[in-house]
N, CA, C and O atoms as CSV, one atom per row, in Angstrom:
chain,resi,resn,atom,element,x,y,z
A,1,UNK,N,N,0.830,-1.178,0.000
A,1,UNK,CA,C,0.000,0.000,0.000
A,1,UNK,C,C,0.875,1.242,0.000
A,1,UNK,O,O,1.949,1.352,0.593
A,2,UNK,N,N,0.298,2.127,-0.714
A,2,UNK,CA,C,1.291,3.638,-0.747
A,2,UNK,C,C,0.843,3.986,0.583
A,2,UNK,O,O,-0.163,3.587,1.169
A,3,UNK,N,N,2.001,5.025,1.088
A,3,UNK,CA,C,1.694,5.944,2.142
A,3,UNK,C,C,0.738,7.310,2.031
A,3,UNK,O,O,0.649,8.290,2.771
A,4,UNK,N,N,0.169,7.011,0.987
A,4,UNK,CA,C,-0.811,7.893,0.674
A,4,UNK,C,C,-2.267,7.552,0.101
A,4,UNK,O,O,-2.274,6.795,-0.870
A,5,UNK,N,N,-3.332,7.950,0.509
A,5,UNK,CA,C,-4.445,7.249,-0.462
A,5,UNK,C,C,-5.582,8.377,-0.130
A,5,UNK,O,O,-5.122,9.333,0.495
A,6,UNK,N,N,-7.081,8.458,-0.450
A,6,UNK,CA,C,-7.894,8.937,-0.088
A,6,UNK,C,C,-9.417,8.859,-0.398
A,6,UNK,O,O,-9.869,8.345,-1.421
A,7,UNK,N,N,-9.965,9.275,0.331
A,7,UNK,CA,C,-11.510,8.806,1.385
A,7,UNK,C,C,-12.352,8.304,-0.008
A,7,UNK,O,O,-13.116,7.347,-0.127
A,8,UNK,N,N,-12.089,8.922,-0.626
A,8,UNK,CA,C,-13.212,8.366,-2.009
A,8,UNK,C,C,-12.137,6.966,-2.832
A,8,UNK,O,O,-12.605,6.519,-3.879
A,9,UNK,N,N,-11.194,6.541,-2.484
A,9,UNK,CA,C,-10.950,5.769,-3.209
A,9,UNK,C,C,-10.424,4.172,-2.432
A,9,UNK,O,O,-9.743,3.252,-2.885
A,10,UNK,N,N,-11.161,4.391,-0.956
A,10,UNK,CA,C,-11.052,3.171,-0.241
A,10,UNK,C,C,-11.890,2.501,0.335
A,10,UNK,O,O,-12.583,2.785,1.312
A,11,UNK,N,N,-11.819,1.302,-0.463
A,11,UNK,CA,C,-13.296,0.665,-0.140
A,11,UNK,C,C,-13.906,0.631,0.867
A,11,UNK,O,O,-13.130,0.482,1.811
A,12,UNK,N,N,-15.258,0.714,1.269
A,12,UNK,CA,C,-15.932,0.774,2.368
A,12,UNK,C,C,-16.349,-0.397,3.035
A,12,UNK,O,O,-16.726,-1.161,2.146
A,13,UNK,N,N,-16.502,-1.028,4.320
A,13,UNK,CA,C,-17.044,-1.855,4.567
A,13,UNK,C,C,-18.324,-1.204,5.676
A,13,UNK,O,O,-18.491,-0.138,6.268
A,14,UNK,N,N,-18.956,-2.302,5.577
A,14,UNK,CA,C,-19.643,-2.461,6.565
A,14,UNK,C,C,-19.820,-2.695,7.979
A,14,UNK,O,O,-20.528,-3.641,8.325
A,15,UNK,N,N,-19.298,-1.992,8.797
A,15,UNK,CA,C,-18.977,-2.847,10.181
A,15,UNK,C,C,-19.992,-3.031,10.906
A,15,UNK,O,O,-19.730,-3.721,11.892
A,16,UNK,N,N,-21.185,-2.656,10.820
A,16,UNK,CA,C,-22.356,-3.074,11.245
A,16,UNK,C,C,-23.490,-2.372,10.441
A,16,UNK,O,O,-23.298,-1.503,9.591
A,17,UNK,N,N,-24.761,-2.892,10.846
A,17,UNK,CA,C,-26.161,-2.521,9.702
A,17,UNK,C,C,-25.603,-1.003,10.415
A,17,UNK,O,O,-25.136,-1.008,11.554
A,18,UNK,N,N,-25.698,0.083,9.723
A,18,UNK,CA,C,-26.229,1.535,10.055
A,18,UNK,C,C,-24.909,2.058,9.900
A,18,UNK,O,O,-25.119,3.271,9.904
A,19,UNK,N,N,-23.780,1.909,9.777
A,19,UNK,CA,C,-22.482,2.208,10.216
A,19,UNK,C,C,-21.348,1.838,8.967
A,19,UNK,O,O,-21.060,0.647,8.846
A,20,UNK,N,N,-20.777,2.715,8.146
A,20,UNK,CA,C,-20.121,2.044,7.012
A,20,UNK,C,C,-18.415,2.981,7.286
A,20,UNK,O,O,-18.293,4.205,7.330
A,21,UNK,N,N,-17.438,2.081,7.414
A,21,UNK,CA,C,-16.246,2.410,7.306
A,21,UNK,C,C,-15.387,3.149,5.992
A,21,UNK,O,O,-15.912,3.206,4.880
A,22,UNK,N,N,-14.375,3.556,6.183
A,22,UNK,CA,C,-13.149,4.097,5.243
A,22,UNK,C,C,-11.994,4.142,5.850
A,22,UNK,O,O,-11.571,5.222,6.263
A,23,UNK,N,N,-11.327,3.045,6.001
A,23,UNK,CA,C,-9.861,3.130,6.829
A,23,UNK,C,C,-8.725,2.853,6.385
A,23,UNK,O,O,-8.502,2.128,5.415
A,24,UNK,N,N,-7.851,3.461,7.125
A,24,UNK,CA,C,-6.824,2.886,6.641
A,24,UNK,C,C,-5.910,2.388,8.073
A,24,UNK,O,O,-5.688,3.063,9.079
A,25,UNK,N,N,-5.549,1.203,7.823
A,25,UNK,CA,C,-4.064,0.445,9.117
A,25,UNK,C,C,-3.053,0.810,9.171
A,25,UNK,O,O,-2.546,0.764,8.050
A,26,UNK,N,N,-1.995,1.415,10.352
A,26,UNK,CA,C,-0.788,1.135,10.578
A,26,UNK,C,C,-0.861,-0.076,11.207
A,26,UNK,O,O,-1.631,-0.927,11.651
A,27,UNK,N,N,0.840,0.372,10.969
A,27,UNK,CA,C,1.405,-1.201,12.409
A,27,UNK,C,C,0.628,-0.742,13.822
A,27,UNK,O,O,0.282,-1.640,14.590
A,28,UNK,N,N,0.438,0.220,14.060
A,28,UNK,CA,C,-0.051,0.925,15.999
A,28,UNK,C,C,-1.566,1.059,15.993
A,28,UNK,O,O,-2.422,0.788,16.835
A,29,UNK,N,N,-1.626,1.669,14.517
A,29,UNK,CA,C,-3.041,2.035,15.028
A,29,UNK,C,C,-3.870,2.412,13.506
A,29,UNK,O,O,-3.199,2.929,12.612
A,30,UNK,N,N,-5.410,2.112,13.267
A,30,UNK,CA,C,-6.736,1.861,12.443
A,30,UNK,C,C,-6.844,3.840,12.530
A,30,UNK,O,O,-6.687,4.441,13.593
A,31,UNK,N,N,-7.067,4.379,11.502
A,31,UNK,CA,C,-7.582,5.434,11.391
A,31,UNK,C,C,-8.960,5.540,10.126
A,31,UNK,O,O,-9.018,5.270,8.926
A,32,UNK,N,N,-9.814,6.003,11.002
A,32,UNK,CA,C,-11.650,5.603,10.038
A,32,UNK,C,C,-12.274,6.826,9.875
A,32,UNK,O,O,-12.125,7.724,10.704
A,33,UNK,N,N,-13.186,6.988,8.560
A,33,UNK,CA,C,-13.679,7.507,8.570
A,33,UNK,C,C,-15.412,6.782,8.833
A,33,UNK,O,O,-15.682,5.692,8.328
A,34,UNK,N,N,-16.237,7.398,9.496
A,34,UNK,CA,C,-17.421,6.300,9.720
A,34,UNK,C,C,-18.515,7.034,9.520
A,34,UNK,O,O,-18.564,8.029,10.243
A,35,UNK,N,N,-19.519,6.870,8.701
A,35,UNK,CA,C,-20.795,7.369,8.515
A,35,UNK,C,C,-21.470,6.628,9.145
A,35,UNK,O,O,-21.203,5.427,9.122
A,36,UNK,N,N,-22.574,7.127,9.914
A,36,UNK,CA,C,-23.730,6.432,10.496
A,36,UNK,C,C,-24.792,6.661,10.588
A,36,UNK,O,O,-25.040,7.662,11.260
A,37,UNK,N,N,-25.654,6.108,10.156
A,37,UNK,CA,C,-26.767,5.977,9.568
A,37,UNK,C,C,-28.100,7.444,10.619
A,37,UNK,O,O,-27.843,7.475,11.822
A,38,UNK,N,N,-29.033,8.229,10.269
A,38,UNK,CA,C,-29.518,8.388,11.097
A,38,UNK,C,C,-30.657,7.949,11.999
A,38,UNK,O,O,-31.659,7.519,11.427
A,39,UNK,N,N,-30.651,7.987,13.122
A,39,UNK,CA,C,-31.404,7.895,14.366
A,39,UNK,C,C,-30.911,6.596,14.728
A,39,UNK,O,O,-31.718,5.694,14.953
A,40,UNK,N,N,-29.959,6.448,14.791
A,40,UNK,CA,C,-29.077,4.631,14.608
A,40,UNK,C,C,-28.443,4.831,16.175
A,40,UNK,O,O,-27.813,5.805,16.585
A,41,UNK,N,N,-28.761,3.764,16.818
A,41,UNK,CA,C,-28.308,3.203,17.804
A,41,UNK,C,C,-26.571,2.044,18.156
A,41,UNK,O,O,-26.743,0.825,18.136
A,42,UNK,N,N,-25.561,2.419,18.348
A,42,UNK,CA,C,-24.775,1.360,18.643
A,42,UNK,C,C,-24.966,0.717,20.173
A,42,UNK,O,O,-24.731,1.406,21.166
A,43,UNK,N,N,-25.430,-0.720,20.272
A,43,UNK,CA,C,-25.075,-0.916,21.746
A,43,UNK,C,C,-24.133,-1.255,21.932
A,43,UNK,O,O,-23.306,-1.690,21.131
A,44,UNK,N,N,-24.041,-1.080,23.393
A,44,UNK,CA,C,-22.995,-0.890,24.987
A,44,UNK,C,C,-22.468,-1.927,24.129
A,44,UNK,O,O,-23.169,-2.783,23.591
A,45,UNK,N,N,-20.684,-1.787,23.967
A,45,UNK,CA,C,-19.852,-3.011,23.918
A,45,UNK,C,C,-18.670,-2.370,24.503
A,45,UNK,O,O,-18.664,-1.408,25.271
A,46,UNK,N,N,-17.560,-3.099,23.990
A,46,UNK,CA,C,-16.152,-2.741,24.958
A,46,UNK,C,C,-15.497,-4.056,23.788
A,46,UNK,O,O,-15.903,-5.118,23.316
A,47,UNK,N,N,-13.946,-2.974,23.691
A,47,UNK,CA,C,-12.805,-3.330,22.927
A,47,UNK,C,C,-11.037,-3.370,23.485
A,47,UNK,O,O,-10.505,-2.460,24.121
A,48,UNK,N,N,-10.579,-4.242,23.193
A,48,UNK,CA,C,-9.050,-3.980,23.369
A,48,UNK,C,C,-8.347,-2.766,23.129
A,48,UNK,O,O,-7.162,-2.657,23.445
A,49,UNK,N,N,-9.132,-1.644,22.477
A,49,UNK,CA,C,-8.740,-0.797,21.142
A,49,UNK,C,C,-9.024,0.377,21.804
A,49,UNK,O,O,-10.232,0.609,21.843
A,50,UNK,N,N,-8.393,1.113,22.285
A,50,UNK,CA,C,-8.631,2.818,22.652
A,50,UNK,C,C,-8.941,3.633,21.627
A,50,UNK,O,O,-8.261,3.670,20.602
A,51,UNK,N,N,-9.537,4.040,21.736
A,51,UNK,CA,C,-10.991,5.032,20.544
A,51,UNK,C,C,-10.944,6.205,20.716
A,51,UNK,O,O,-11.533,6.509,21.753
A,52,UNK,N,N,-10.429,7.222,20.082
A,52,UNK,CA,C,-10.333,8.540,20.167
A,52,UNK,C,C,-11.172,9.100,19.003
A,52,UNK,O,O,-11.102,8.601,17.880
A,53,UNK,N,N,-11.927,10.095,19.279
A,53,UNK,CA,C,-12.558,10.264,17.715
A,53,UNK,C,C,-13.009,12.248,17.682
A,53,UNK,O,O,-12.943,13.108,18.561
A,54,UNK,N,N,-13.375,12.285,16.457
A,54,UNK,CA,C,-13.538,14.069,16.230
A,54,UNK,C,C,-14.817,13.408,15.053
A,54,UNK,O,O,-14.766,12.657,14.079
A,55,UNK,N,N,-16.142,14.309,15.918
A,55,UNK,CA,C,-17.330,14.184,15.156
A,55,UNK,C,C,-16.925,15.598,13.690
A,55,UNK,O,O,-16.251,16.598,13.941
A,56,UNK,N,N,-17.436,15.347,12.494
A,56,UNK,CA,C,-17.643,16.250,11.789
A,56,UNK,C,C,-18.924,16.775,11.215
A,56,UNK,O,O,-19.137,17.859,10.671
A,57,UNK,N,N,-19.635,15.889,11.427
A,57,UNK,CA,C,-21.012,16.625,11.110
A,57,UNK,C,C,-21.921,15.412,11.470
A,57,UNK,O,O,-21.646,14.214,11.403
A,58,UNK,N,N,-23.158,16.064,11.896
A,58,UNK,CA,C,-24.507,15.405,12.356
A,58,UNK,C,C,-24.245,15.517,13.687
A,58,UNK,O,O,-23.581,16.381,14.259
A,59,UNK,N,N,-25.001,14.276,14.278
A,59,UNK,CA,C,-25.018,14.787,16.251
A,59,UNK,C,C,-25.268,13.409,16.349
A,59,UNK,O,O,-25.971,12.562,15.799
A,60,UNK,N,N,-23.951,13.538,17.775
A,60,UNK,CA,C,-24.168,11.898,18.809
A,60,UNK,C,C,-24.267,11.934,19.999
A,60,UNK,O,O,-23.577,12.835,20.477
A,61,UNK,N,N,-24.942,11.231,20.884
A,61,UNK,CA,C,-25.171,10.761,21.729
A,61,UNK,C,C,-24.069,9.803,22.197
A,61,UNK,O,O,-24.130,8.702,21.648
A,62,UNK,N,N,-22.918,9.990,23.224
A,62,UNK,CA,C,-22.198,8.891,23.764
A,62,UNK,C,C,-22.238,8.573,25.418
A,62,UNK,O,O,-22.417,9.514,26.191
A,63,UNK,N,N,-22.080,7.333,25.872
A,63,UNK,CA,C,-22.289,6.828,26.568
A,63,UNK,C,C,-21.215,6.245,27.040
A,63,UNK,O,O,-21.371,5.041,26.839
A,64,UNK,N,N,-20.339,6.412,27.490
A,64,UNK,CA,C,-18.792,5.849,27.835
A,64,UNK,C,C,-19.152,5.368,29.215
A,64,UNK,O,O,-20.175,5.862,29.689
A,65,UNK,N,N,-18.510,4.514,29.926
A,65,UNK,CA,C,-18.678,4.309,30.744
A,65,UNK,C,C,-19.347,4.970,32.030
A,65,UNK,O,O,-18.688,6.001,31.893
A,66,UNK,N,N,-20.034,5.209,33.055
A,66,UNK,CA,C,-20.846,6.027,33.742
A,66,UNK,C,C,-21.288,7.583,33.106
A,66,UNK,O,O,-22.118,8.352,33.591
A,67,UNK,N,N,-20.472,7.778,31.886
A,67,UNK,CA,C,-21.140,9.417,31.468
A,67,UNK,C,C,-21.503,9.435,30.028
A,67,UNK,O,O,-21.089,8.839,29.034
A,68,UNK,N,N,-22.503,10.405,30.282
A,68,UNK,CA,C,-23.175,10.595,28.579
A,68,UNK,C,C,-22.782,12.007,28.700
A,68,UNK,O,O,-22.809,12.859,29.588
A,69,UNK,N,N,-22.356,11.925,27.307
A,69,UNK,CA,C,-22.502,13.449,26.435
A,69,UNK,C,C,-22.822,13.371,25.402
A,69,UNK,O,O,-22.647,12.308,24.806
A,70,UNK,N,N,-23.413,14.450,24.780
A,70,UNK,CA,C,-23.836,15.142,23.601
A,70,UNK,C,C,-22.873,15.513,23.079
A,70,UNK,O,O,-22.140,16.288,23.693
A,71,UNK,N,N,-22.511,15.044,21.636
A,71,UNK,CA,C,-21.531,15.987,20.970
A,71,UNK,C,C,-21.881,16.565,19.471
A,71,UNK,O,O,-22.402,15.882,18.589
A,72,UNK,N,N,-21.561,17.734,19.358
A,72,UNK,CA,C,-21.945,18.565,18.387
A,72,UNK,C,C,-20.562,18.502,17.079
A,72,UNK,O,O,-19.597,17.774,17.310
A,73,UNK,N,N,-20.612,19.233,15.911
A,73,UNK,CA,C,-19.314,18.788,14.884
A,73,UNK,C,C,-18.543,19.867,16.088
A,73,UNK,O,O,-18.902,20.755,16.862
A,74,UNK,N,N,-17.004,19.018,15.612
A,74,UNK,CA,C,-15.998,19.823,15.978
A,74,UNK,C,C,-15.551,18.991,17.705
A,74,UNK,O,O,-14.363,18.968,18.026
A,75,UNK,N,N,-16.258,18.585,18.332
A,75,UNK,CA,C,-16.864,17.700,19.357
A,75,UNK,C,C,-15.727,16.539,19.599
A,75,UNK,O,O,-15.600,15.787,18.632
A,76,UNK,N,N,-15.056,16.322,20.489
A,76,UNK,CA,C,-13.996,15.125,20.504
A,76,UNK,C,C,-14.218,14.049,21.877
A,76,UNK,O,O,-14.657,14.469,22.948
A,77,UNK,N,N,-13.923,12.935,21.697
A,77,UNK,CA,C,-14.086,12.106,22.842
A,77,UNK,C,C,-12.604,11.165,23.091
A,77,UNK,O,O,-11.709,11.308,22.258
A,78,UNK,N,N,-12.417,10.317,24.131
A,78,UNK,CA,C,-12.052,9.373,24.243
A,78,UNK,C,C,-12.408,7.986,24.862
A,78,UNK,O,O,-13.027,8.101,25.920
A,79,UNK,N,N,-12.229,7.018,24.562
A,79,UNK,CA,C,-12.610,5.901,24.956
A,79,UNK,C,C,-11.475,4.866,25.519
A,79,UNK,O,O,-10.653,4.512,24.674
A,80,UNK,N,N,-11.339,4.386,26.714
A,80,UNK,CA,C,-10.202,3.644,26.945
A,80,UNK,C,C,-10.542,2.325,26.565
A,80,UNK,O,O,-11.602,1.840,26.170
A,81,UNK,N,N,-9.061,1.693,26.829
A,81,UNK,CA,C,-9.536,-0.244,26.249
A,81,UNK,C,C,-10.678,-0.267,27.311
A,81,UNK,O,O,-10.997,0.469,28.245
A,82,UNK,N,N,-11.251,-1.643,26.672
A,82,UNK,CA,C,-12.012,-2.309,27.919
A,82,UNK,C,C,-12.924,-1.841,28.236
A,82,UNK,O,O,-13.650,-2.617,28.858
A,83,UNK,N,N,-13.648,0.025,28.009
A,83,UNK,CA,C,-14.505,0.579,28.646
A,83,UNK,C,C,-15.717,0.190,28.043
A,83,UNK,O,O,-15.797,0.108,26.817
A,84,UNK,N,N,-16.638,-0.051,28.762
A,84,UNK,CA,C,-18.070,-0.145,27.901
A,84,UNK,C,C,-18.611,1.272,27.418
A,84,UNK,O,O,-18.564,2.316,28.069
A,85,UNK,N,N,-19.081,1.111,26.271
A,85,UNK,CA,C,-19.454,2.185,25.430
A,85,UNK,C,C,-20.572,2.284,24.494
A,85,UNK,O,O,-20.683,1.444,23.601
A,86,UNK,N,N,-21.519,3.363,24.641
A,86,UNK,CA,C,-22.464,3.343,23.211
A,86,UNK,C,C,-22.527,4.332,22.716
A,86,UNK,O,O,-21.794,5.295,22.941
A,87,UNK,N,N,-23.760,4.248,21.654
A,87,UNK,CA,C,-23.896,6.003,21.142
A,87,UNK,C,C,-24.889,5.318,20.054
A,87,UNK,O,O,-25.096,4.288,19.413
A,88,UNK,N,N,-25.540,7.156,20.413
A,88,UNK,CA,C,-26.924,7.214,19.513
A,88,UNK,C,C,-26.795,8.221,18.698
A,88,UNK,O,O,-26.495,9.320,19.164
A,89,UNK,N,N,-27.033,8.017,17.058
A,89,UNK,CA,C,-27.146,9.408,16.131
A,89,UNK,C,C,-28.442,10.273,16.550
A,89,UNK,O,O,-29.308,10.090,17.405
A,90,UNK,N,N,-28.240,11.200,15.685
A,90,UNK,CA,C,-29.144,12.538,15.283
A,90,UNK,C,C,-30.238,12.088,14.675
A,90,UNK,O,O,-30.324,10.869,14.520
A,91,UNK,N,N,-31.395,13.016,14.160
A,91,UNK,CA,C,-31.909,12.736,13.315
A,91,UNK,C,C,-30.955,12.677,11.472
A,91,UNK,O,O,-31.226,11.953,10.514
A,92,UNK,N,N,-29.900,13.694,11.599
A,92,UNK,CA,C,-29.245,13.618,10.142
A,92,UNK,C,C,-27.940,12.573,10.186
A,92,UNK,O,O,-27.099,12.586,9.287
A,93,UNK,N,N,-27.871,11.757,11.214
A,93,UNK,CA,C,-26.840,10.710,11.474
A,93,UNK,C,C,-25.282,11.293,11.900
A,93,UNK,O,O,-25.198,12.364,12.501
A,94,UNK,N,N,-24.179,10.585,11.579
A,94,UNK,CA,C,-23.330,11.467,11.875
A,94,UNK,C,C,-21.670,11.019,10.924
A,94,UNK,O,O,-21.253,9.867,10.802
A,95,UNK,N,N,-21.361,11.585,10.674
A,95,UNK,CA,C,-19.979,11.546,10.024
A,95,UNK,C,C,-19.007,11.842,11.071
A,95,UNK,O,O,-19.146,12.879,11.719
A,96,UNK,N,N,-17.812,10.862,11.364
A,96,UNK,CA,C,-17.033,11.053,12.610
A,96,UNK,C,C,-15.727,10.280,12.152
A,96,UNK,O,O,-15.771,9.373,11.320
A,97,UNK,N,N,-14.551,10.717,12.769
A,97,UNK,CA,C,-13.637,10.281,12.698
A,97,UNK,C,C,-12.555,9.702,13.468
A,97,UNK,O,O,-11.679,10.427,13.938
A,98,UNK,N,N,-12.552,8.231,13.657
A,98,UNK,CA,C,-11.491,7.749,14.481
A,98,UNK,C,C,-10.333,7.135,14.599
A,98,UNK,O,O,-9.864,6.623,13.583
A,99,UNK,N,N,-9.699,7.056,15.700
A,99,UNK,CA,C,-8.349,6.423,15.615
A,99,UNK,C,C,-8.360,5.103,16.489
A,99,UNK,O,O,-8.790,5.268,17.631
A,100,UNK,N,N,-8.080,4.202,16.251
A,100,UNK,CA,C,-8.098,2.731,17.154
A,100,UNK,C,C,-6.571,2.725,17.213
A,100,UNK,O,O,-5.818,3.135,16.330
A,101,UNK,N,N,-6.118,2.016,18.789
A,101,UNK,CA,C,-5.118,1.524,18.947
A,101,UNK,C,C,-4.931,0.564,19.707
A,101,UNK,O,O,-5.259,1.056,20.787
A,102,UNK,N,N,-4.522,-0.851,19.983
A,102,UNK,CA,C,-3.923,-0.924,18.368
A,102,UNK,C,C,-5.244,-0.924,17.536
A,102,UNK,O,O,-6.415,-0.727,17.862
A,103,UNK,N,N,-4.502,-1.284,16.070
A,103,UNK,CA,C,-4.901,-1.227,14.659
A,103,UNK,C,C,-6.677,-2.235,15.410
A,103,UNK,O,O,-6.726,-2.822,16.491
A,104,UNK,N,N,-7.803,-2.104,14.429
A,104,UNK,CA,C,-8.795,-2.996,14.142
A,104,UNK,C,C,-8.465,-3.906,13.404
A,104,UNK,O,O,-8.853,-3.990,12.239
A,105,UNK,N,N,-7.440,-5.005,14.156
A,105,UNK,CA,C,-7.186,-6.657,13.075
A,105,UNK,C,C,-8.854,-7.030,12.565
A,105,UNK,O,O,-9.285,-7.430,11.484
A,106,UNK,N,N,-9.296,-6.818,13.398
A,106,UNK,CA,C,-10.508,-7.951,13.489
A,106,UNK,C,C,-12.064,-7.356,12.468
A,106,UNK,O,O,-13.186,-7.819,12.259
A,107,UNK,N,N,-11.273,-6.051,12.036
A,107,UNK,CA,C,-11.978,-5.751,10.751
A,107,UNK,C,C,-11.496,-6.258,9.113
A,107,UNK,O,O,-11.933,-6.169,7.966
A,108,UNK,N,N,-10.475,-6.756,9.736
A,108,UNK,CA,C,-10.023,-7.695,8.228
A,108,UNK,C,C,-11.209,-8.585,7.685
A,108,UNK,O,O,-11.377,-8.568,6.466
A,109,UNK,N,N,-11.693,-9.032,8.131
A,109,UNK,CA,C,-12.450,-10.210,7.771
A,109,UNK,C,C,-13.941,-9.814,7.316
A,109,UNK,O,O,-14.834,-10.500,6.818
A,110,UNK,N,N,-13.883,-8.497,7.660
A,110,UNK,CA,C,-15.149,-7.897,6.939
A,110,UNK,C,C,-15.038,-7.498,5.347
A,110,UNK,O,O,-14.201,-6.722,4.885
A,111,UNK,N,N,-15.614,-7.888,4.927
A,111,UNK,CA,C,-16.041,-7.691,3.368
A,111,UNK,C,C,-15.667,-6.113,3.035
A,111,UNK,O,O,-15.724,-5.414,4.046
A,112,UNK,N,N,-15.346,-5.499,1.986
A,112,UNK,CA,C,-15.151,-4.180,1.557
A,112,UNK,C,C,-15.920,-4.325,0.125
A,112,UNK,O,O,-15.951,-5.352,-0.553
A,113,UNK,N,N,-16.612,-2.912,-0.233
A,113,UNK,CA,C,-17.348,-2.928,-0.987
A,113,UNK,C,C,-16.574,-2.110,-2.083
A,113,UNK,O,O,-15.490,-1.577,-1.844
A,114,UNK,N,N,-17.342,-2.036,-3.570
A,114,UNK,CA,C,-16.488,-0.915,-4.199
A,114,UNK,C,C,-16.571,0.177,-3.940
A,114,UNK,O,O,-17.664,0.447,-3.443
A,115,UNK,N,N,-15.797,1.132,-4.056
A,115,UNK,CA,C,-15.585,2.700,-3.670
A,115,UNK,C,C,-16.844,3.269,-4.480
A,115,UNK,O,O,-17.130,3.241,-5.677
A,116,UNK,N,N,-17.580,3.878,-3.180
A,116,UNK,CA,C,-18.707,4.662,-4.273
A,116,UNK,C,C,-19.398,5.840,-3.108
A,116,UNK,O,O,-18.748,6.160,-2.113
A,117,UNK,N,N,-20.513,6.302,-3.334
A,117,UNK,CA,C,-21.660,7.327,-2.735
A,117,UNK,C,C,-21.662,6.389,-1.358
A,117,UNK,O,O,-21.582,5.174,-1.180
A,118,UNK,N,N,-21.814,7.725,-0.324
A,118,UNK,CA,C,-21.755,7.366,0.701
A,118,UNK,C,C,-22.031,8.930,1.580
A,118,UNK,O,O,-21.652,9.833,0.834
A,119,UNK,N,N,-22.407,9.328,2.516
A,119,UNK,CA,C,-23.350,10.794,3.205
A,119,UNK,C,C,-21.298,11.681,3.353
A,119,UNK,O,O,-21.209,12.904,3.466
A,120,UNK,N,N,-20.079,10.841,3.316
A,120,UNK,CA,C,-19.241,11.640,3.343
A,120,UNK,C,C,-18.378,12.646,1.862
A,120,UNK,O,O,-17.654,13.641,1.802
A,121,UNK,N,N,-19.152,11.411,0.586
A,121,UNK,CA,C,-18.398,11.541,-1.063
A,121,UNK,C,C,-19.562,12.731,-1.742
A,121,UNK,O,O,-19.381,13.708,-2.469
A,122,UNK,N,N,-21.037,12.027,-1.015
A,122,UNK,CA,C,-21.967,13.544,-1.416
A,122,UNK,C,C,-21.737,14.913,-1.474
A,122,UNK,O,O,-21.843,15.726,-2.391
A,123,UNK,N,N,-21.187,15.063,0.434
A,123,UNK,CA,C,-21.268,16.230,0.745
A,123,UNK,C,C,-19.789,17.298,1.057
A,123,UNK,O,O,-19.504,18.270,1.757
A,124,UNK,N,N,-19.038,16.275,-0.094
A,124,UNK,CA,C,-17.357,16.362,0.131
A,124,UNK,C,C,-17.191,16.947,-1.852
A,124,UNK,O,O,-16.085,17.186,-2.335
């Protein structure tokens, strides 16, 4: 892979119904771009993977371990390993961007689709 690539030309997967990826792997660490669907619910789970992320547009609802916040674009969170975590979109869903560390191995095995339309290639 070049050390260079970009958002419209890497295939998307699916990482769950409502939720469609654009990433790319280091050796340390998964950097995503993630659209999510609106009024879409993720439930409470928990990962090996520390989750740092910067919303860019739409509105979420997160739930990190004992605290919820609201975050608006521009809006940043963190998530440690292990913590249980959720989050609820907007009515216009939300476009957000994160960093996993380490890398998401365990998104290998998800299917990637061809590069196409998606709420980030529309409005980009």
């Amino acid at each position: 892979m070049s050390s260079f690539d970009h958002v419209d030309s890497i295939p998307p997967q699916q990482i769950w119904d409502g939720i469609l990826s654009r990433a790319i792997h280091g050796n340390e660490t998964t950097l995503t771009l993630l659209e999510l669907d609106p009024s879409f619910e993720v439930p409470q789970h928990s990962h090996e993977n520390e989750q740092i992320g910067i919303l860019i547009s739409g509105s979420v609802t997160f739930r990190i371990g004992d605290e919820t916040g609201e975050v608006r674009p521009g809006g940043m969170w963190r998530i440690l390993a292990n913590v249980p975590h959720s989050v609820q979109t907007g009515p216009d869903g939300a476009v957000i961007v994160e960093a996993f560390s380490p890398p998401r191995h365990d998104w290998a095995s998800i299917e990637t689709k061809a590069p196409g339309a998606g709420r980030w290639l529309s409005s980009s």
